[in-house]
C-alpha positions in Angstrom: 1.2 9.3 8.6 -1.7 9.2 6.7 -4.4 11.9 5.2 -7.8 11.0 6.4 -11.2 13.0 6.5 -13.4 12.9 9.3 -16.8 11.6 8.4 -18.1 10.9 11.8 -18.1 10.6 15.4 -18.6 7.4 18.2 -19.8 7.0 21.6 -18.3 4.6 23.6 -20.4 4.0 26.6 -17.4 2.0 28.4 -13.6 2.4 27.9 -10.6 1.4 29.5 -9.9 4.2 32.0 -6.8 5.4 30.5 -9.2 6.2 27.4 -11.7 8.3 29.7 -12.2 11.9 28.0 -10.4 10.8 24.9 -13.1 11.0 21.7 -13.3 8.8 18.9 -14.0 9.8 15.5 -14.7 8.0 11.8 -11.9 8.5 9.6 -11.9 7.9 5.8 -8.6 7.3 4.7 -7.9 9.4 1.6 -5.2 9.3 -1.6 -3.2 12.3 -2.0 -5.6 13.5 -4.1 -8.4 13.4 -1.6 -9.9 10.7 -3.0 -11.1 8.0 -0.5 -8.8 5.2 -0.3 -10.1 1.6 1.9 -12.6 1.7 4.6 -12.8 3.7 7.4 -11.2 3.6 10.5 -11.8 4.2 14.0 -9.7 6.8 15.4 -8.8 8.4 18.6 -8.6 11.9 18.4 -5.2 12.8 20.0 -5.1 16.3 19.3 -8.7 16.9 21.0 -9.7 19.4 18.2 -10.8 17.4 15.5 -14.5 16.8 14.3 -16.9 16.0 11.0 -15.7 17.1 7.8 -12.2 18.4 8.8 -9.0 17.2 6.7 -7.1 15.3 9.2 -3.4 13.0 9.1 -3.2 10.2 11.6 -1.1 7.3 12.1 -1.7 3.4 13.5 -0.6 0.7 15.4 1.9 1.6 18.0 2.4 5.0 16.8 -0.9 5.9 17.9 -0.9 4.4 20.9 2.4 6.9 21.9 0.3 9.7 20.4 -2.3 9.4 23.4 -1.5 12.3 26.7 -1.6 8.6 28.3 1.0 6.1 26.3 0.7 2.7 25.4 -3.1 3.0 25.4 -4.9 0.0 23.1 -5.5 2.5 19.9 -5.1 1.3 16.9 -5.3 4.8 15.1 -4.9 7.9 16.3 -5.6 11.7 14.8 -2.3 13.8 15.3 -2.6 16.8 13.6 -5.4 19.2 11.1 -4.6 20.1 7.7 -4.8 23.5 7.1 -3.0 24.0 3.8 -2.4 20.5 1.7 0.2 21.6 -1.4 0.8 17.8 -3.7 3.1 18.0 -5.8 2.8 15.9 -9.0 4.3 12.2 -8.5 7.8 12.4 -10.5 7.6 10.1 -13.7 8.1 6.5 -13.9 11.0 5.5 -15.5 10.5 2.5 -18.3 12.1 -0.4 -17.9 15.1 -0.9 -20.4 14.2 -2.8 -23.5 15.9 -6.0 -23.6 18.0 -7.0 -26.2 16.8 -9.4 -28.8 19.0 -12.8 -28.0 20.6 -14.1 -30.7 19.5 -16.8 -32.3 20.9 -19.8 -31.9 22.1 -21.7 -35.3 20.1 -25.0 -35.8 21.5 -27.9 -34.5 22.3 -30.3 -36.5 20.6 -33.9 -37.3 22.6 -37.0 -36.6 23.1 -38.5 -39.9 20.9 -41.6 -40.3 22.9 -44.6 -40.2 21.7 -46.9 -43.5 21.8 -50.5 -43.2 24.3 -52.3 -44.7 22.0 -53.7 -47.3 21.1 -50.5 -48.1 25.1 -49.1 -48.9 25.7 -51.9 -51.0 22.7 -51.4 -53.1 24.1 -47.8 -53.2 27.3 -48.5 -54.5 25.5 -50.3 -57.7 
């Protein structure tokens, strides 16, 4: 379910009949902090009390469809019930991500000795 605010209202000169009597309202999706959250939505209103300005929660895709008096109705959102009283509680804290340990450091590896020429180790020895 989702908070929503009614902004507006649609007429629908045709409908499928199972959608006759049924309104449609605007719904701005809202955060729960009533902020508005995406575009808004078309909505059936389901609980046939709804209109402009009132805090609503609704629900979409086949949920709303089973939310209409006639189900299985092509809804795609649907209004199911009015806020009256909306009590948020503050979101529990994140918890941080462990600090990873430091790896540790591999030692050098070593160089391959250079091979010197064999001119080179008898010149050496001198």
């Amino acid at each position: 379910m989702h908070l929503g605010r009614v902004i507006g209202t649609v007429v629908a000169t045709e409908k499928t009949p199972d959608l006759e009597g049924v309104r449609f309202l605007v719904v701005q999706p809202l955060t729960r902090d009533l902020a508005d959250r995406g575009r808004p939505v078309i909505a059936a209103d389901g609980v046939h009390m709804a209109g402009p300005g009132e805090l609503i929660y609704f629900v979409g895709s086949r949920e709303a469809a089973q939310a209409m008096p006639e189900p299985f109705v092509p809804v795609d959102h649907a209004v199911v019930g009015i806020v009256d009283q909306l009590a948020v509680a503050p979101l529990p804290a994140a918890k941080k991500p462990a600090a990873k340990k430091p790896a540790a450091k591999k030692p050098a590896a070593k160089k391959p000795a250079a091979r010197k020429s064999a001119a080179r180790k008898s010149e050496a020895k001198k």
